[in-house]
C-alpha positions as CSV (number, residue, x, y, z in Angstrom):
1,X,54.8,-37.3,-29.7
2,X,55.7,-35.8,-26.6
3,X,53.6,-36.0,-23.8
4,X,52.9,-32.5,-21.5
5,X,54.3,-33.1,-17.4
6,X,51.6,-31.8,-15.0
7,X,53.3,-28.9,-13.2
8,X,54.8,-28.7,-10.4
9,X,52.9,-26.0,-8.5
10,X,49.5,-27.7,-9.5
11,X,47.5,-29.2,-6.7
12,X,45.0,-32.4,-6.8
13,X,41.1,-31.1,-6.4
14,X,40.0,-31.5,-3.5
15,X,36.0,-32.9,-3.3
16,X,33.2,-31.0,-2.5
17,X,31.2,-31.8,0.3
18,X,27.4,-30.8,1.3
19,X,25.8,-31.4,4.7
20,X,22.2,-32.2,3.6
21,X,21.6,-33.5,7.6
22,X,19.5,-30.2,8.9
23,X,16.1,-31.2,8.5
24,X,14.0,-30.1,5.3
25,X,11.8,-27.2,5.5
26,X,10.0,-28.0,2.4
27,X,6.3,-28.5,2.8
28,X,6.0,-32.0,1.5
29,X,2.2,-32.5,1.8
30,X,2.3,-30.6,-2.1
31,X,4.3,-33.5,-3.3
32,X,1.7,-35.1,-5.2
33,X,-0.2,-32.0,-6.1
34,X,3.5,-30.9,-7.8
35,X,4.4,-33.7,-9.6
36,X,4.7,-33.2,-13.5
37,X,4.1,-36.9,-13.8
38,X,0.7,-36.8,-11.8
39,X,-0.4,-33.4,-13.8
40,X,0.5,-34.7,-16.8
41,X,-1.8,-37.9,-16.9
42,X,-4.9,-35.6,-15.4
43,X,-4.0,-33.8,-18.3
44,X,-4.2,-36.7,-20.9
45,X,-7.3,-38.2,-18.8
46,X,-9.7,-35.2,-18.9
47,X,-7.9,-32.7,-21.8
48,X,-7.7,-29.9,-18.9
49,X,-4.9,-29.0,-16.9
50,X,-5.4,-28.6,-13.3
51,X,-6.9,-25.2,-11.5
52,X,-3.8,-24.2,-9.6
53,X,-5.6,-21.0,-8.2
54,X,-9.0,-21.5,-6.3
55,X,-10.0,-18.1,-6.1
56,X,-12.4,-16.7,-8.8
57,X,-12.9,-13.4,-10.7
58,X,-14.3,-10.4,-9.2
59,X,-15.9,-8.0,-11.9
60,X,-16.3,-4.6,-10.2
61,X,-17.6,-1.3,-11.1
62,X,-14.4,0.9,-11.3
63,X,-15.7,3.9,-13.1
64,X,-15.0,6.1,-10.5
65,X,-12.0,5.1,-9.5
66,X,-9.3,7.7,-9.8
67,X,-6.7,7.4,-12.5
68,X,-2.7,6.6,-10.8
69,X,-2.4,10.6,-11.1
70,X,-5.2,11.3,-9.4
71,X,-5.1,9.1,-6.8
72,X,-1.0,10.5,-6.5
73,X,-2.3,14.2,-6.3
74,X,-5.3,13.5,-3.8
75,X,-2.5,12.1,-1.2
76,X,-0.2,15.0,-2.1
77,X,-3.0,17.0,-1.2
78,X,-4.3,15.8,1.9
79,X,-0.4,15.8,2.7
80,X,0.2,19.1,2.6
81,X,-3.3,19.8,4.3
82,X,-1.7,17.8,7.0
83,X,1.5,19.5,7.1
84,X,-0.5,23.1,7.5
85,X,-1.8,21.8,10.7
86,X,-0.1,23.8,13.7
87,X,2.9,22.0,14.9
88,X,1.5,21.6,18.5
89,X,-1.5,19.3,17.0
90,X,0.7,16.8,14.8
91,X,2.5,15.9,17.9
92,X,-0.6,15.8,19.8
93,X,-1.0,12.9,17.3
94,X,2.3,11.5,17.0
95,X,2.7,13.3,13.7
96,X,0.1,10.4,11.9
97,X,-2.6,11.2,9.6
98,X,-4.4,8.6,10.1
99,X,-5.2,9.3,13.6
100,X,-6.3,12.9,13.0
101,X,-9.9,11.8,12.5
102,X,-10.6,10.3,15.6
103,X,-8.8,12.9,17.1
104,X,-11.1,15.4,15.8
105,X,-14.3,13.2,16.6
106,X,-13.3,12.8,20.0
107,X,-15.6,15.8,21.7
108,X,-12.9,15.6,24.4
109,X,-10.2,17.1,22.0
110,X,-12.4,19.9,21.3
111,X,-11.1,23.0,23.0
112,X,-7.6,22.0,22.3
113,X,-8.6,22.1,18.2
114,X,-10.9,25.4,18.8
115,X,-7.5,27.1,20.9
116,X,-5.1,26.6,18.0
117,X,-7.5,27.4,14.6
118,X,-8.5,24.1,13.5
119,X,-12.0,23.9,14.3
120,X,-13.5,27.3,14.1
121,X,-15.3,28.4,17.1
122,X,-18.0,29.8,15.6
123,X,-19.9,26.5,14.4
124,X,-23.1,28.4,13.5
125,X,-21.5,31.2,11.2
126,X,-20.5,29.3,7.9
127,X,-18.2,31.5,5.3
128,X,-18.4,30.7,1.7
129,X,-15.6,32.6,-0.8
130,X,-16.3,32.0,-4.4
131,X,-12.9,32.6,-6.6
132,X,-14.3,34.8,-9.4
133,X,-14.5,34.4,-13.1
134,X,-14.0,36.4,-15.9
135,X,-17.6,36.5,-16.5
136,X,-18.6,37.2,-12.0
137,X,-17.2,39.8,-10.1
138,X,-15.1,38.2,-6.7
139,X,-18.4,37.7,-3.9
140,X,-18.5,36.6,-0.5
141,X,-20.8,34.6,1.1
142,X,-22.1,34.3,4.4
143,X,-25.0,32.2,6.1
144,X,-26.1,31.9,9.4
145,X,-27.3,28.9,10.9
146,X,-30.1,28.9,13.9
Protein backbone atom coordinates (compact mmCIF):
# COMPACT_ATOMS: atom_id res chain seq x y z
CA UNK A 1 0.00 0.00 0.00
CA UNK A 2 1.18 3.21 -1.07
CA UNK A 3 1.50 5.79 1.18
CA UNK A 4 0.07 9.66 -0.02
CA UNK A 5 3.44 12.49 -0.05
CA UNK A 6 2.22 15.72 1.64
CA UNK A 7 2.35 18.37 -1.14
CA UNK A 8 4.59 20.48 -1.94
CA UNK A 9 2.79 23.88 -1.80
CA UNK A 10 1.32 22.86 1.70
CA UNK A 11 2.45 24.91 4.66
CA UNK A 12 2.93 23.69 8.52
CA UNK A 13 -0.03 25.51 10.83
CA UNK A 14 1.03 27.97 12.45
CA UNK A 15 -0.40 28.27 16.39
CA UNK A 16 -2.74 30.50 17.57
CA UNK A 17 -2.02 32.89 20.11
CA UNK A 18 -4.44 35.00 22.59
CA UNK A 19 -3.22 37.82 24.74
CA UNK A 20 -5.42 37.27 27.86
CA UNK A 21 -2.88 40.14 29.82
CA UNK A 22 -5.54 43.27 29.67
CA UNK A 23 -7.12 43.14 32.82
CA UNK A 24 -10.69 41.47 33.26
CA UNK A 25 -13.77 43.52 33.26
CA UNK A 26 -15.94 40.86 34.62
CA UNK A 27 -17.62 41.73 37.76
CA UNK A 28 -16.23 38.99 40.00
CA UNK A 29 -18.12 39.74 43.24
CA UNK A 30 -21.23 37.41 41.38
CA UNK A 31 -18.81 34.52 41.36
CA UNK A 32 -20.38 32.72 44.07
CA UNK A 33 -23.86 33.88 43.48
CA UNK A 34 -23.25 32.25 39.64
CA UNK A 35 -21.87 29.17 40.34
CA UNK A 36 -23.98 26.06 39.18
CA UNK A 37 -22.27 24.08 41.85
CA UNK A 38 -23.34 26.50 44.76
CA UNK A 39 -27.09 26.75 43.16
CA UNK A 40 -27.30 23.33 42.73
CA UNK A 41 -26.70 22.18 46.50
CA UNK A 42 -29.19 25.21 47.79
CA UNK A 43 -31.32 23.54 45.48
CA UNK A 44 -30.91 19.91 46.93
CA UNK A 45 -30.81 21.52 50.61
CA UNK A 46 -34.09 23.47 50.68
CA UNK A 47 -36.05 21.91 47.29
CA UNK A 48 -36.22 25.70 45.83
CA UNK A 49 -34.08 27.29 43.54
CA UNK A 50 -32.80 30.64 44.27
CA UNK A 51 -34.87 34.09 43.68
CA UNK A 52 -32.67 35.62 40.99
CA UNK A 53 -34.93 38.67 40.64
CA UNK A 54 -35.72 40.75 43.96
CA UNK A 55 -38.31 42.81 42.65
CA UNK A 56 -41.96 41.72 43.24
CA UNK A 57 -45.27 41.93 41.36
CA UNK A 58 -47.26 45.00 40.82
CA UNK A 59 -51.01 44.24 40.16
CA UNK A 60 -52.48 47.39 38.67
CA UNK A 61 -55.79 48.59 37.58
CA UNK A 62 -55.36 48.83 33.72
CA UNK A 63 -58.88 49.07 32.56
CA UNK A 64 -58.49 52.27 31.19
CA UNK A 65 -55.57 51.96 29.62
CA UNK A 66 -55.75 52.48 25.80
CA UNK A 67 -55.40 49.48 23.60
CA UNK A 68 -51.62 49.71 21.20
CA UNK A 69 -54.08 51.39 18.48
CA UNK A 70 -55.37 53.75 20.56
CA UNK A 71 -52.61 54.85 22.25
CA UNK A 72 -50.87 54.96 18.26
CA UNK A 73 -53.83 57.19 17.08
CA UNK A 74 -53.85 59.58 20.24
CA UNK A 75 -49.98 60.44 19.34
CA UNK A 76 -50.92 60.66 15.68
CA UNK A 77 -53.32 63.03 16.75
CA UNK A 78 -51.75 65.32 19.00
CA UNK A 79 -49.07 65.17 16.17
CA UNK A 80 -50.77 66.62 13.60
CA UNK A 81 -52.43 69.13 16.23
CA UNK A 82 -48.90 70.09 16.66
CA UNK A 83 -47.93 70.31 13.19
CA UNK A 84 -51.09 72.87 12.58
CA UNK A 85 -49.46 75.19 14.92
CA UNK A 86 -48.17 78.34 12.87
CA UNK A 87 -44.67 77.85 11.88
CA UNK A 88 -43.38 81.02 13.82
CA UNK A 89 -44.52 79.19 17.28
CA UNK A 90 -42.75 75.66 16.71
CA UNK A 91 -39.57 77.39 16.38
CA UNK A 92 -40.36 79.64 19.16
CA UNK A 93 -40.07 76.16 20.89
CA UNK A 94 -37.41 74.55 19.02
CA UNK A 95 -40.03 72.60 17.12
CA UNK A 96 -40.66 70.14 20.57
CA UNK A 97 -43.92 69.15 21.78
CA UNK A 98 -43.15 68.67 24.89
CA UNK A 99 -42.26 72.05 25.67
CA UNK A 100 -45.48 73.58 24.16
CA UNK A 101 -47.20 73.39 27.58
CA UNK A 102 -45.05 75.39 29.58
CA UNK A 103 -44.80 77.56 26.84
CA UNK A 104 -48.47 78.20 26.86
CA UNK A 105 -48.58 78.47 30.88
CA UNK A 106 -45.98 80.90 30.87
CA UNK A 107 -48.33 84.31 31.13
CA UNK A 108 -45.15 85.93 29.63
CA UNK A 109 -45.74 84.11 26.17
CA UNK A 110 -49.21 85.38 26.10
CA UNK A 111 -49.46 88.06 23.53
CA UNK A 112 -47.15 86.25 21.27
CA UNK A 113 -49.86 83.09 21.34
CA UNK A 114 -52.95 85.68 21.12
CA UNK A 115 -50.91 87.62 17.91
CA UNK A 116 -50.65 84.43 15.86
CA UNK A 117 -54.30 82.46 16.60
CA UNK A 118 -53.46 80.07 19.27
CA UNK A 119 -54.99 81.34 22.19
CA UNK A 120 -58.09 83.22 21.30
CA UNK A 121 -58.32 86.62 22.54
CA UNK A 122 -61.50 86.68 23.52
CA UNK A 123 -61.29 84.46 26.78
CA UNK A 124 -64.81 85.23 27.91
CA UNK A 125 -66.81 84.40 24.61
CA UNK A 126 -66.68 80.51 24.45
CA UNK A 127 -67.95 78.88 20.88
CA UNK A 128 -69.50 75.56 20.90
CA UNK A 129 -70.25 73.72 17.14
CA UNK A 130 -72.18 70.62 17.47
CA UNK A 131 -71.66 68.32 14.08
CA UNK A 132 -75.29 67.33 13.40
CA UNK A 133 -77.00 64.09 13.10
CA UNK A 134 -79.43 62.62 11.05
CA UNK A 135 -81.92 62.97 13.64
CA UNK A 136 -80.65 67.23 14.78
CA UNK A 137 -80.41 69.82 12.45
CA UNK A 138 -76.41 71.50 12.40
CA UNK A 139 -76.68 74.27 15.72
CA UNK A 140 -74.31 76.59 16.98
CA UNK A 141 -73.67 77.43 20.32
CA UNK A 142 -72.53 80.33 22.07
CA UNK A 143 -72.12 81.32 25.86
CA UNK A 144 -70.88 84.23 27.47
CA UNK A 145 -68.95 84.25 30.48
CA UNK A 146 -69.03 87.27 33.14
Amino acid sequence: METKKPVANCQARKPVLINCSEPKITDQSYKKQCDINRIVALYKKTGMLPSFQQKHGQYLDTSETPTLMEAFERTQHALEAFQDLPAIVRKAIDNDPLKLAEFVSDSKNKEFLQKHGVLDTNPGVKTVEKTPTIDEPATVEKTIES
